[in-house]
NULUM-123831 format. One record per atom (N, C-alpha, C): residue number from 1; residue in three letters; chain; atom name; x, y, z. Coordinates in Angstrom, 3 decimals, decimal comma. Each point is the difference from the previous one (the first is absolute). Layout:
BEGIN
{pt NUM; "ALA"; "A"; "CA"; {X; Y; Z}} ...
//
This chain:
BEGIN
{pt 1; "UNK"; "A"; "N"; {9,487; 9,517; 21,686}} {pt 1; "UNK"; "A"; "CA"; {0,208; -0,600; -1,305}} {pt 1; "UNK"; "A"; "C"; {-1,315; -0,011; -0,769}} {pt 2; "UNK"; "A"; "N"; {0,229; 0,178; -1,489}} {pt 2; "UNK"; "A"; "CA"; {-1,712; 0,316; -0,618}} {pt 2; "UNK"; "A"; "C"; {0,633; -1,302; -0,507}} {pt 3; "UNK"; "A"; "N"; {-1,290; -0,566; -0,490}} {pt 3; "UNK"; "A"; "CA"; {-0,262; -1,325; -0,720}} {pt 3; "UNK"; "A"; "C"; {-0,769; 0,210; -1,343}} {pt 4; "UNK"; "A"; "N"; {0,410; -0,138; -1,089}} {pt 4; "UNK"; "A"; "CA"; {-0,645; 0,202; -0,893}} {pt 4; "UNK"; "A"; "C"; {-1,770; -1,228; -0,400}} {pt 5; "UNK"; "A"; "N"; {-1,002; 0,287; 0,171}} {pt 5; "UNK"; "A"; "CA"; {-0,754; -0,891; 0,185}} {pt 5; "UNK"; "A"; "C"; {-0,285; -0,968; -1,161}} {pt 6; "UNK"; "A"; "N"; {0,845; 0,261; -1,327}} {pt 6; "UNK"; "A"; "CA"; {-0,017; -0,919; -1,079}} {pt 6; "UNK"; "A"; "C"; {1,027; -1,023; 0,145}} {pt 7; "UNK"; "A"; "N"; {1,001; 0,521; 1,202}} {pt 7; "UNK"; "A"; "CA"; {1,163; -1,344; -0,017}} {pt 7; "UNK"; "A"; "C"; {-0,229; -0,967; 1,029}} {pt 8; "UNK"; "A"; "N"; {-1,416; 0,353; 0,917}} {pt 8; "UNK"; "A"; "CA"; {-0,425; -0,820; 0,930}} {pt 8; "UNK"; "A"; "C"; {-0,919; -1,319; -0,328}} {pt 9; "UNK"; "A"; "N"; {-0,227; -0,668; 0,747}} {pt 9; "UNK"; "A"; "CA"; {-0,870; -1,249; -0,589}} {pt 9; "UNK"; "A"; "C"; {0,757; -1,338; -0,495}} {pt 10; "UNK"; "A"; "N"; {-1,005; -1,142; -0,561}} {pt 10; "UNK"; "A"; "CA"; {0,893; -0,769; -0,624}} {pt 10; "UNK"; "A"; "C"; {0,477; 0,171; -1,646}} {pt 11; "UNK"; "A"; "N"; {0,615; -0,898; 0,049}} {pt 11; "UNK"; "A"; "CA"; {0,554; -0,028; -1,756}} {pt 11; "UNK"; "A"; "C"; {0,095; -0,968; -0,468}} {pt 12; "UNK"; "A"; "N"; {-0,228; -0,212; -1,344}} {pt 12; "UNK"; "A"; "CA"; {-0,231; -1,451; -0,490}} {pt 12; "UNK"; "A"; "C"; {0,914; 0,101; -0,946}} {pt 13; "UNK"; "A"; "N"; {0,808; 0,896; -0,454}} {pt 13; "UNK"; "A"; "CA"; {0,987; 0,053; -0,958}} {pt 13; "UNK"; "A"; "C"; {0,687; 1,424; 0,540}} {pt 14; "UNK"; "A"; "N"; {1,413; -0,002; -0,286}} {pt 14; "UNK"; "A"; "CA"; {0,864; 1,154; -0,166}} {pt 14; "UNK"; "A"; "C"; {1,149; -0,305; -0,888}} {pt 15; "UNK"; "A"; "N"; {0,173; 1,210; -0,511}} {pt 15; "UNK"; "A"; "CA"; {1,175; 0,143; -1,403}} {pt 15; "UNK"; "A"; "C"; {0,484; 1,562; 0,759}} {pt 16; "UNK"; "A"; "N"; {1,215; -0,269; -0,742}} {pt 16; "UNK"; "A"; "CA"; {0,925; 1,186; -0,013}} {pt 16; "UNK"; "A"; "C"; {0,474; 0,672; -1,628}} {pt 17; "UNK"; "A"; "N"; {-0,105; 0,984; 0,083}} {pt 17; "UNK"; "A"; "CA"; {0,218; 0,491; -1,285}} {pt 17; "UNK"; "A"; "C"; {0,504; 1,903; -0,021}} {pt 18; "UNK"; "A"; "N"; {1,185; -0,380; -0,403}} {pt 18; "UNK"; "A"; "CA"; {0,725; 1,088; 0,311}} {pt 18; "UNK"; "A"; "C"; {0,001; 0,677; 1,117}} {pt 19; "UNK"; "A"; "N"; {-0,593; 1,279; 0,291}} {pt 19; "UNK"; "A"; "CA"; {-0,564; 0,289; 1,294}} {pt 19; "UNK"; "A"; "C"; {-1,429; 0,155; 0,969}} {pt 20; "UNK"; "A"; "N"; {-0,386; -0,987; -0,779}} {pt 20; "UNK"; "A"; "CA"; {-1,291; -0,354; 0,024}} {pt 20; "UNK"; "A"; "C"; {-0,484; -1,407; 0,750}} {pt 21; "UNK"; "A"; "N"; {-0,848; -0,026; 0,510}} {pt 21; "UNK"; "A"; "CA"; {-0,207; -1,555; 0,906}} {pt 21; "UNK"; "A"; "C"; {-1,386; 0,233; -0,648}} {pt 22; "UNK"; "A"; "N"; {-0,274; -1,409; -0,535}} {pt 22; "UNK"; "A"; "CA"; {-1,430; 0,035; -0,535}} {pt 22; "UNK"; "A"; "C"; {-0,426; -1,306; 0,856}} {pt 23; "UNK"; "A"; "N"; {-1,134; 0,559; 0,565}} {pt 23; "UNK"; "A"; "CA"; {-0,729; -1,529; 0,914}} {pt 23; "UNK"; "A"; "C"; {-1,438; -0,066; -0,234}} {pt 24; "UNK"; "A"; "N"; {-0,428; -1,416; -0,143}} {pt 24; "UNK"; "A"; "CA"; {-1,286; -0,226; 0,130}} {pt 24; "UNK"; "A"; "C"; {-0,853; -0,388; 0,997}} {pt 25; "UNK"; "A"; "N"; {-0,866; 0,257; 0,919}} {pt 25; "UNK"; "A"; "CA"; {-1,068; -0,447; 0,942}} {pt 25; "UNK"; "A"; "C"; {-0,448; -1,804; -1,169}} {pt 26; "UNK"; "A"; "N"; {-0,265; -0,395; 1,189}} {pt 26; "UNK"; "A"; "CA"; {-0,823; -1,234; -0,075}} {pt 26; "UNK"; "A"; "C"; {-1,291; 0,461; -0,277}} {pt 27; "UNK"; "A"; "N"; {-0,460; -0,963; -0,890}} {pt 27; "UNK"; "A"; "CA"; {-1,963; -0,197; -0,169}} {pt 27; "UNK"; "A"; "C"; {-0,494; 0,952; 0,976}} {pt 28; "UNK"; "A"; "N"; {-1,009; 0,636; -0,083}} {pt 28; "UNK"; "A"; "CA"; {-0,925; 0,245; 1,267}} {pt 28; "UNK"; "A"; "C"; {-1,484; 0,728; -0,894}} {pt 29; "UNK"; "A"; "N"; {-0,757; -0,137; 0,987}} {pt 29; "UNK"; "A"; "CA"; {-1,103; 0,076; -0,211}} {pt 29; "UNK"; "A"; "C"; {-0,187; 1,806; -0,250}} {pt 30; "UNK"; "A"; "N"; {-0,330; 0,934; -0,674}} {pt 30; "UNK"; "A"; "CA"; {-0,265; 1,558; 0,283}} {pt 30; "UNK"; "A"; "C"; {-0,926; 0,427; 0,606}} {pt 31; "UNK"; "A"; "N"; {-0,086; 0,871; 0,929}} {pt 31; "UNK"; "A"; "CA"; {-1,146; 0,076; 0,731}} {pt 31; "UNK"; "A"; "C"; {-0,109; 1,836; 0,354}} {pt 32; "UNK"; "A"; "N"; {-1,185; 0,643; -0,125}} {pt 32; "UNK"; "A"; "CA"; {0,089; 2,074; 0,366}} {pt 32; "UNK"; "A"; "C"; {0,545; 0,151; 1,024}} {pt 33; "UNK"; "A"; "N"; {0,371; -0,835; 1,001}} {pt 33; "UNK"; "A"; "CA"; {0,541; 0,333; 0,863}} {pt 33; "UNK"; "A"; "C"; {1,327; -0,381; 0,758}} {pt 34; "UNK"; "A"; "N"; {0,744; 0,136; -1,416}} {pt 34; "UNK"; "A"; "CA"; {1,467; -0,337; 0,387}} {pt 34; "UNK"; "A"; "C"; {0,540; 1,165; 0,274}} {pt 35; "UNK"; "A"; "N"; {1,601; -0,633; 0,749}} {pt 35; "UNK"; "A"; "CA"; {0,846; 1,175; -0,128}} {pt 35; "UNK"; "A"; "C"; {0,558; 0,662; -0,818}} {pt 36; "UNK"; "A"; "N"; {-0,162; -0,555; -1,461}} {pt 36; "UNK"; "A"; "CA"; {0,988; 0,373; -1,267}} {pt 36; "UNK"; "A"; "C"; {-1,235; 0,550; -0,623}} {pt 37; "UNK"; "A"; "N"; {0,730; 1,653; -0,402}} {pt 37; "UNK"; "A"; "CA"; {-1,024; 0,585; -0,793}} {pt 37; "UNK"; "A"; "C"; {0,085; -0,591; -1,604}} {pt 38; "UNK"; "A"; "N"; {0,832; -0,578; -0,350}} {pt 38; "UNK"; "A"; "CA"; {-0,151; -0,768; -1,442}} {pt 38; "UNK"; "A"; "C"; {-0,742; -1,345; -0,071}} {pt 39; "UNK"; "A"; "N"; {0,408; -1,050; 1,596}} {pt 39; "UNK"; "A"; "CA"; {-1,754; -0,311; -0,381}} {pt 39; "UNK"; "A"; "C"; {-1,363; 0,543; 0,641}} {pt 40; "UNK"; "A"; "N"; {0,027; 0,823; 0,327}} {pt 40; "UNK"; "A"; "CA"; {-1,581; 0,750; 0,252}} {pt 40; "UNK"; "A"; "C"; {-0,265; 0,832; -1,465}} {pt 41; "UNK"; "A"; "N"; {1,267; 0,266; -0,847}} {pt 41; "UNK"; "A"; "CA"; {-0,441; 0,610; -1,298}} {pt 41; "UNK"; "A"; "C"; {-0,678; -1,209; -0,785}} {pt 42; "UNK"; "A"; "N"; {0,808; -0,781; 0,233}} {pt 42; "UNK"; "A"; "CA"; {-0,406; -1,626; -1,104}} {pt 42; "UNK"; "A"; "C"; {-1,676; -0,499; 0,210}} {pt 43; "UNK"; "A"; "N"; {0,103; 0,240; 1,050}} {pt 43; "UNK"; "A"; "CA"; {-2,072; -0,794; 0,697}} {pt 43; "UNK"; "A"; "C"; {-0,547; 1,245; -0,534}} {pt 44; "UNK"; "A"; "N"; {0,227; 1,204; 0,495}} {pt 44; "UNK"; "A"; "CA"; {-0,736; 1,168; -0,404}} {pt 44; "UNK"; "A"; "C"; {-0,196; 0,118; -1,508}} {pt 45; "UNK"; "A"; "N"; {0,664; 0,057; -0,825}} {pt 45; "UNK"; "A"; "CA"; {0,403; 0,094; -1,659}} {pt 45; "UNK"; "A"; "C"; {-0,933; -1,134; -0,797}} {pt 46; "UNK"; "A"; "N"; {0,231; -1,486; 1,026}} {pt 46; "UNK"; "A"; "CA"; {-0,511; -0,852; -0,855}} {pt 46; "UNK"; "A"; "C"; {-1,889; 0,035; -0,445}} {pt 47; "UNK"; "A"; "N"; {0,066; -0,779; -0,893}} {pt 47; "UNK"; "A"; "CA"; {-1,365; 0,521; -0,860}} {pt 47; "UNK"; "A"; "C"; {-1,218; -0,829; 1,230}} {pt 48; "UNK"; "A"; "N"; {0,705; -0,844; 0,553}} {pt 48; "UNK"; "A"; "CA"; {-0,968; -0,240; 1,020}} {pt 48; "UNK"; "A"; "C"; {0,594; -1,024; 0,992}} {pt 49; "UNK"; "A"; "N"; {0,340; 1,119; 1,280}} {pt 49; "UNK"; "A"; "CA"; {0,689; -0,358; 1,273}} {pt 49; "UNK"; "A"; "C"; {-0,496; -0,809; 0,766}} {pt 50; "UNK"; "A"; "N"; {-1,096; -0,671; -0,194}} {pt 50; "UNK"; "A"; "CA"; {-0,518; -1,577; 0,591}} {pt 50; "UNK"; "A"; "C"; {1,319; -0,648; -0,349}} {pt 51; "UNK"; "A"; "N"; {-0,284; -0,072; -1,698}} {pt 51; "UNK"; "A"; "CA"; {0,840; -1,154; -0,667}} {pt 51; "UNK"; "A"; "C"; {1,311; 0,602; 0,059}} {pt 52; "UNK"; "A"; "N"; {0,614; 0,765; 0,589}} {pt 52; "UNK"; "A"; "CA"; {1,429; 0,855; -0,224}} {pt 52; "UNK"; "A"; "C"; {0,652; -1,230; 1,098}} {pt 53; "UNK"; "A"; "N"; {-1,059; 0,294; 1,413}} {pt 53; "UNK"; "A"; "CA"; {0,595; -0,423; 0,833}} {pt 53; "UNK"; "A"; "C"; {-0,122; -1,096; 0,829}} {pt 54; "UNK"; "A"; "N"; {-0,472; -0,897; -1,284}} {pt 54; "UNK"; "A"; "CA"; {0,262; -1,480; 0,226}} {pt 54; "UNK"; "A"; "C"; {1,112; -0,824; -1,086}} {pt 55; "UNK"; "A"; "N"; {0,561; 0,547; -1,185}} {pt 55; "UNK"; "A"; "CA"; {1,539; -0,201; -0,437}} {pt 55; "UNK"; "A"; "C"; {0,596; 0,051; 0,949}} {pt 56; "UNK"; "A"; "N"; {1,207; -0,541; 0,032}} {pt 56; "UNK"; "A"; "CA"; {1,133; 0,399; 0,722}} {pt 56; "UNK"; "A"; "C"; {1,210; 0,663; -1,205}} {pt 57; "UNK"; "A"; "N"; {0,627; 0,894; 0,691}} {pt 57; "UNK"; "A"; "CA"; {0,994; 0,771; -0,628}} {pt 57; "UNK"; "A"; "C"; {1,098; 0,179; 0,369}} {pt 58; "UNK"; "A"; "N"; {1,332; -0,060; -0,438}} {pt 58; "UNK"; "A"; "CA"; {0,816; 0,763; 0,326}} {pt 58; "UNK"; "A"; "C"; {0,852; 1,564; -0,162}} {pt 59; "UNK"; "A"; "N"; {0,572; 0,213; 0,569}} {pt 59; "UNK"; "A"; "CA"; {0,347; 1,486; 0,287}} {pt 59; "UNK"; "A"; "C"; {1,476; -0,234; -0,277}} {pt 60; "UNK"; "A"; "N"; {0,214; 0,997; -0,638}} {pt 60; "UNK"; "A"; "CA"; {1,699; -0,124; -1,146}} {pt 60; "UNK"; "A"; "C"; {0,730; 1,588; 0,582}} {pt 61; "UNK"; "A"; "N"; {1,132; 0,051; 0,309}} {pt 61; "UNK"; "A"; "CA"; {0,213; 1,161; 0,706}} {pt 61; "UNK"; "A"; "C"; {1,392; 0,082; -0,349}} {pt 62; "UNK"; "A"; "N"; {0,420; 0,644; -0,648}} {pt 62; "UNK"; "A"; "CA"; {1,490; 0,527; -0,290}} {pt 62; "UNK"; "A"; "C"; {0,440; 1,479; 0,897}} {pt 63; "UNK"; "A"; "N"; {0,962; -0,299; 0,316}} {pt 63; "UNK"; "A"; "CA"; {0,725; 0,997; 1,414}} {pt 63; "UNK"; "A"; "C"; {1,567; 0,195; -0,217}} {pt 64; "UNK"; "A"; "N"; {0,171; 1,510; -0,385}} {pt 64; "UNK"; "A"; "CA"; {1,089; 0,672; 0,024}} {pt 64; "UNK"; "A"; "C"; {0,477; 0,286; 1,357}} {pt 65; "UNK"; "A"; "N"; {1,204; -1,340; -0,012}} {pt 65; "UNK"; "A"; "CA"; {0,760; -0,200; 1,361}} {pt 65; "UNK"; "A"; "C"; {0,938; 1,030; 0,187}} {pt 66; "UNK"; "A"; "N"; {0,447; 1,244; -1,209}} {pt 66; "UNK"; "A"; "CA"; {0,834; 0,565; 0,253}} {pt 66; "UNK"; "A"; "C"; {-0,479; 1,472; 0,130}} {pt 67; "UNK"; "A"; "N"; {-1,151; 0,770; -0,134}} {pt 67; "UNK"; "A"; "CA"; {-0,969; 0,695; 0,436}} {pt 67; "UNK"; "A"; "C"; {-1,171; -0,202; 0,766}} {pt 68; "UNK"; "A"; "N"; {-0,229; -1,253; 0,015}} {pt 68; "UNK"; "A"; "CA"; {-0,745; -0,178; 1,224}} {pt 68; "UNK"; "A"; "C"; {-1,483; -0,022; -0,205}} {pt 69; "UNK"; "A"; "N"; {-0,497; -0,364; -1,464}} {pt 69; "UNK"; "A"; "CA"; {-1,187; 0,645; -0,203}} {pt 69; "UNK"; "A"; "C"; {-0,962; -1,310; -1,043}} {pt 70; "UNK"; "A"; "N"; {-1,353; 0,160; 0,299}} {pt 70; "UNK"; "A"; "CA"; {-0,887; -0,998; -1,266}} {pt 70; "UNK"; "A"; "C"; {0,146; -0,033; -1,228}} {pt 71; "UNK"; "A"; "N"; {1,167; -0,423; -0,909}} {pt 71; "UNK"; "A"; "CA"; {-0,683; 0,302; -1,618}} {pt 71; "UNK"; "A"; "C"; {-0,976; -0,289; -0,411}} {pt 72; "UNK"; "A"; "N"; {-0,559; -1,447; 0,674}} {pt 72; "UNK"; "A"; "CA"; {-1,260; -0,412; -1,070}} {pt 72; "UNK"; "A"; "C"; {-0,243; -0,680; 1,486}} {pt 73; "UNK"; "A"; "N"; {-1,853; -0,158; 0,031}} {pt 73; "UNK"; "A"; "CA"; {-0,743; -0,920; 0,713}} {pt 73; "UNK"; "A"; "C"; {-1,057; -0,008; -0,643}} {pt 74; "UNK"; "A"; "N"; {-0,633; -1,406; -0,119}} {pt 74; "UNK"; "A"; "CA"; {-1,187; -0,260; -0,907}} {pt 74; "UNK"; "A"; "C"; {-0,257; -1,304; 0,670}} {pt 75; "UNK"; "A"; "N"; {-1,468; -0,035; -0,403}} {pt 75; "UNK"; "A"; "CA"; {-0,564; -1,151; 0,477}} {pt 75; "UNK"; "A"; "C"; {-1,078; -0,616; -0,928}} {pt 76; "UNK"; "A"; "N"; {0,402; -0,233; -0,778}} {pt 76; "UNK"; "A"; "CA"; {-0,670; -0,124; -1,334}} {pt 76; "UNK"; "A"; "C"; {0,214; -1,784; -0,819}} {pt 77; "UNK"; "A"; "N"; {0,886; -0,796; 1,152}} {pt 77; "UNK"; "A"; "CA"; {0,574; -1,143; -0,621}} {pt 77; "UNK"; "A"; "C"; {-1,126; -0,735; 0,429}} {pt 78; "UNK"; "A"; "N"; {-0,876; -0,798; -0,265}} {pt 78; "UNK"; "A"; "CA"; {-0,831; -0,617; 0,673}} {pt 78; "UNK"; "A"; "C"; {0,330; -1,281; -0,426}} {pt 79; "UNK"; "A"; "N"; {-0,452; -1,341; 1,254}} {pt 79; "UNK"; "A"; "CA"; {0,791; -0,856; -0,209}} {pt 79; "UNK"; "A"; "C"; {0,977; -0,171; 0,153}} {pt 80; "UNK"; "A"; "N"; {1,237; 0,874; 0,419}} {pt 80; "UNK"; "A"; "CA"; {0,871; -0,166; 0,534}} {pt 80; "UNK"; "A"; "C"; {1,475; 0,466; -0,662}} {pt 81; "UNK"; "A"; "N"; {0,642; -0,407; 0,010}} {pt 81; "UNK"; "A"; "CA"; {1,914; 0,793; -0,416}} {pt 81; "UNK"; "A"; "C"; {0,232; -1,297; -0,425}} {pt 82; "UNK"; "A"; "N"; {0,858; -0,740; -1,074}} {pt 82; "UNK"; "A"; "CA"; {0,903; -1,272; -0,356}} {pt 82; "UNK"; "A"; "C"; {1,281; 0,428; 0,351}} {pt 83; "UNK"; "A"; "N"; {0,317; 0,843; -0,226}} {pt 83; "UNK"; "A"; "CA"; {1,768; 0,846; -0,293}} {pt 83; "UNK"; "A"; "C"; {0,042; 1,033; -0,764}} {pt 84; "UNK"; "A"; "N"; {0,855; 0,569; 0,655}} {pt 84; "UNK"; "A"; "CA"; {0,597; 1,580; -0,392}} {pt 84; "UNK"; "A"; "C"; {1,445; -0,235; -0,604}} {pt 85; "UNK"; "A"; "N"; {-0,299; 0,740; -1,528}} {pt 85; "UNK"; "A"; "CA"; {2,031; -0,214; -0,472}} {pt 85; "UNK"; "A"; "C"; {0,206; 1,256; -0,168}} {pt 86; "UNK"; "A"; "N"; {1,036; 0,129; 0,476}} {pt 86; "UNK"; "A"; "CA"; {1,031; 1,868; -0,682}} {pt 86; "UNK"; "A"; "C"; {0,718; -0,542; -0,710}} {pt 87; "UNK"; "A"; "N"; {-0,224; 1,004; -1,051}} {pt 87; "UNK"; "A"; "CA"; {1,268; -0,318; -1,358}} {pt 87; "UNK"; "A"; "C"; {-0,496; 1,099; -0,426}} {pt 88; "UNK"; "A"; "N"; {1,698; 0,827; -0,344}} {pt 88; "UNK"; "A"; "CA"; {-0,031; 1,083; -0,389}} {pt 88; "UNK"; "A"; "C"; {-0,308; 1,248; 0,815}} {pt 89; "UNK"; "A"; "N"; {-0,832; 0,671; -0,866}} {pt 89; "UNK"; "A"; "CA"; {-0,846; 0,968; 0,306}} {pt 89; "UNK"; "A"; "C"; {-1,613; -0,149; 0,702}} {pt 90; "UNK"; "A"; "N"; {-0,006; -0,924; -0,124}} {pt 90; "UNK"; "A"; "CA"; {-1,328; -0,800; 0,539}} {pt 90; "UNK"; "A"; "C"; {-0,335; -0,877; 0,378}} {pt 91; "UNK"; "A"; "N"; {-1,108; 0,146; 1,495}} {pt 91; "UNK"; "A"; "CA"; {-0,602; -1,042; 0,452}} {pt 91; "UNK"; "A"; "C"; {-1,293; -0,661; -0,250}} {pt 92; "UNK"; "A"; "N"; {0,453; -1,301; -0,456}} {pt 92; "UNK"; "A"; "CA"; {-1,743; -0,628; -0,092}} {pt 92; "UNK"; "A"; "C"; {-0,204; -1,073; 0,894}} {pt 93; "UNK"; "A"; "N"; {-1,423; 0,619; -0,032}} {pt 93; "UNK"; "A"; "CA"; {-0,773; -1,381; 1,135}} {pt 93; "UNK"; "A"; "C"; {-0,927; -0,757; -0,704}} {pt 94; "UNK"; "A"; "N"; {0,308; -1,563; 0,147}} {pt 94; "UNK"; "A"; "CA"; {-0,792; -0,971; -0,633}} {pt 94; "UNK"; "A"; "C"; {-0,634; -0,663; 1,127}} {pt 95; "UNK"; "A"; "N"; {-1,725; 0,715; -0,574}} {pt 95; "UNK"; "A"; "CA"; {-0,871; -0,668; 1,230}} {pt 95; "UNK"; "A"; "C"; {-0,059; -1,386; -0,246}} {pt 96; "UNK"; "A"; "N"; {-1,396; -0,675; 1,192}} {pt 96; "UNK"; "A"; "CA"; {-0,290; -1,199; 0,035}} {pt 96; "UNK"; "A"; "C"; {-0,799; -0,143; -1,110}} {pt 97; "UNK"; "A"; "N"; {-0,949; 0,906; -0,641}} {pt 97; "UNK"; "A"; "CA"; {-1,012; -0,018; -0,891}} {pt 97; "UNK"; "A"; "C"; {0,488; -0,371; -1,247}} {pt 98; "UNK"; "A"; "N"; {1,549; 0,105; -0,682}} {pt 98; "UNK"; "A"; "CA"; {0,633; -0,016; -1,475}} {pt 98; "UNK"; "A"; "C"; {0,613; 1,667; -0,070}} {pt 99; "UNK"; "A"; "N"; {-0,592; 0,864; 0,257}} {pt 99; "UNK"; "A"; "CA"; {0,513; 1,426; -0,270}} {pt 99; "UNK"; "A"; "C"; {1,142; 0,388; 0,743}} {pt 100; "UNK"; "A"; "N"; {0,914; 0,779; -1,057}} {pt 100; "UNK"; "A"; "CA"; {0,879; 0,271; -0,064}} {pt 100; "UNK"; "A"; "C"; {0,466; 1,631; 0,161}} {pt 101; "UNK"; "A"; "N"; {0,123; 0,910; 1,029}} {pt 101; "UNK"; "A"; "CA"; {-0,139; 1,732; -0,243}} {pt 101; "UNK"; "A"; "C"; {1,336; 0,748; 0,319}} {pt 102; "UNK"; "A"; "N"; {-0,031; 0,419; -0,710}} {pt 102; "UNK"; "A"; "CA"; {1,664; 0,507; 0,034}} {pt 102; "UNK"; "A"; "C"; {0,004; 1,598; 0,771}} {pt 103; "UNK"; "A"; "N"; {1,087; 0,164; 0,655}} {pt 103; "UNK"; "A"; "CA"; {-0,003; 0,932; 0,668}} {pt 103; "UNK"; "A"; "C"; {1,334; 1,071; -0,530}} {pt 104; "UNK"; "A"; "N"; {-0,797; 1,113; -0,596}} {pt 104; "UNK"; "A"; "CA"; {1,009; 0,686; -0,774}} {pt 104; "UNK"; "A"; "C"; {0,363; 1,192; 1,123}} {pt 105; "UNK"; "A"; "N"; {1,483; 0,096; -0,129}} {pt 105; "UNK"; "A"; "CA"; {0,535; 1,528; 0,852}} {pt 105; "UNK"; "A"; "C"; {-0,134; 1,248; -0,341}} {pt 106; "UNK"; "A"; "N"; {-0,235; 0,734; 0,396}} {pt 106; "UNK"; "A"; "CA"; {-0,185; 1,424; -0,214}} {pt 106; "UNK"; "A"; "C"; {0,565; 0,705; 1,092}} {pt 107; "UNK"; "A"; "N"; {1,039; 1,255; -0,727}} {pt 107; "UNK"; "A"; "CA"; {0,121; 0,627; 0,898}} {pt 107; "UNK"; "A"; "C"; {0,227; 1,817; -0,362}} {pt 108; "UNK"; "A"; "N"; {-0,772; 0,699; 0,664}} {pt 108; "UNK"; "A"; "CA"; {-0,109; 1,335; -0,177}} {pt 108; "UNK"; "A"; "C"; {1,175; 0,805; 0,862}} {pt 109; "UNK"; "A"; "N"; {-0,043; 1,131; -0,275}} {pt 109; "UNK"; "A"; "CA"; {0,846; 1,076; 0,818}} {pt 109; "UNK"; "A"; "C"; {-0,450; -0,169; 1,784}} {pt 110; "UNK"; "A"; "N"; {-1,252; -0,513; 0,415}} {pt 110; "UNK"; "A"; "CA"; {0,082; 0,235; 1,309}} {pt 110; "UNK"; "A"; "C"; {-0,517; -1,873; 0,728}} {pt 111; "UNK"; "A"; "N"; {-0,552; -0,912; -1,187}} {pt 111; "UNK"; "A"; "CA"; {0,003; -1,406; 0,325}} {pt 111; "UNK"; "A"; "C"; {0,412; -0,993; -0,615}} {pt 112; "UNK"; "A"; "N"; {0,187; -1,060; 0,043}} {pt 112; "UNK"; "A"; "CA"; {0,499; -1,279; -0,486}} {pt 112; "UNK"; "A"; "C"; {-0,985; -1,046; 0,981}} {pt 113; "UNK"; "A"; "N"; {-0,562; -0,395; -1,177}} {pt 113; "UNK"; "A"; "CA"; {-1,194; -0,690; 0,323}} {pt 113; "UNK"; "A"; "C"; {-0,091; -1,310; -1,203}} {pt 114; "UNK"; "A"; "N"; {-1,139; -0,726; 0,074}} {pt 114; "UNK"; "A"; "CA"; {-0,311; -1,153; -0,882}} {pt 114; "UNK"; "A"; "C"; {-1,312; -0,061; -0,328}} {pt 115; "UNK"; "A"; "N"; {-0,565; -0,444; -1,194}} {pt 115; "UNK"; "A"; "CA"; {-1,232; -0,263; -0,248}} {pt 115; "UNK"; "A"; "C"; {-0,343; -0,898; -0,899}} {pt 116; "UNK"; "A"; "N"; {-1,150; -0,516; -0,030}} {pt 116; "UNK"; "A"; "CA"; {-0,216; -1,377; -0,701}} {pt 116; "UNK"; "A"; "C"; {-0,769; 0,159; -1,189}} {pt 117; "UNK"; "A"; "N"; {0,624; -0,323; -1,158}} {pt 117; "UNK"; "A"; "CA"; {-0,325; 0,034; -1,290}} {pt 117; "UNK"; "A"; "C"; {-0,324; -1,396; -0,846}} {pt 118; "UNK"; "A"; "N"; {-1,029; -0,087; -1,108}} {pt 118; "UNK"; "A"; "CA"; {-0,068; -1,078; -0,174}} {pt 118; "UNK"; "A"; "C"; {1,211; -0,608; -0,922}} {pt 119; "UNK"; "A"; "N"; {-0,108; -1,310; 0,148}} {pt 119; "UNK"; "A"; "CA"; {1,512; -0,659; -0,450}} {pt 119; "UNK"; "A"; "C"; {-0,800; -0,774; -1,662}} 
//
């Protein structure tokens, strides 16, 4: 049996949305030497990975349950997840900080995916 390694771990929120399961990780600290290459992109990227990786962040991960595959993983919420709403065509996540990022669908001839645009 393969395990997909974004549906492993804990969760501090899950929603369902169409065929989509969108879940959030709890707080955690980012550190270069995780298992998730989105947060080793996040410490790496940031303007200065001392201070990257003493925030804590969460990791937002939407998963096509009916192909089997990542639309979106980001780790960019710092401070944490409040709630995730689907309505419609779109998902938004309202962090702990006040911000609000909407997650628009896209889908091409060979993916169907999500990405975060400002609201």
């Amino acid at each position: 049996m393969i395990v997909n390694r974004d549906l492993s771990g804990p969760k501090s929120l899950v929603r369902s949305f169409r065929n989509y399961l969108v879940m959030v990780s709890p707080p955690f600290f980012p550190s270069s030497a995780s298992n998730s290459a989105t947060v080793r992109n996040y410490v790496t990227k940031a303007s200065n990975p001392t201070t990257a990786s003493q925030t804590d962040i969460s990791k937002v991960i939407v998963y096509n349950l009916e192909n089997k595959f990542t639309a979106y993983s980001e780790s960019v919420f710092s401070q944490g997840v409040r709630d995730v709403i689907c309505d419609h065509d779109y998902v938004y996540i309202v962090g702990n900080d006040g911000k609000v990022t909407r997650l628009l669908y896209l889908e091409s001839a060979l993916l169907m995916f999500y990405i975060a645009v400002p609201t």
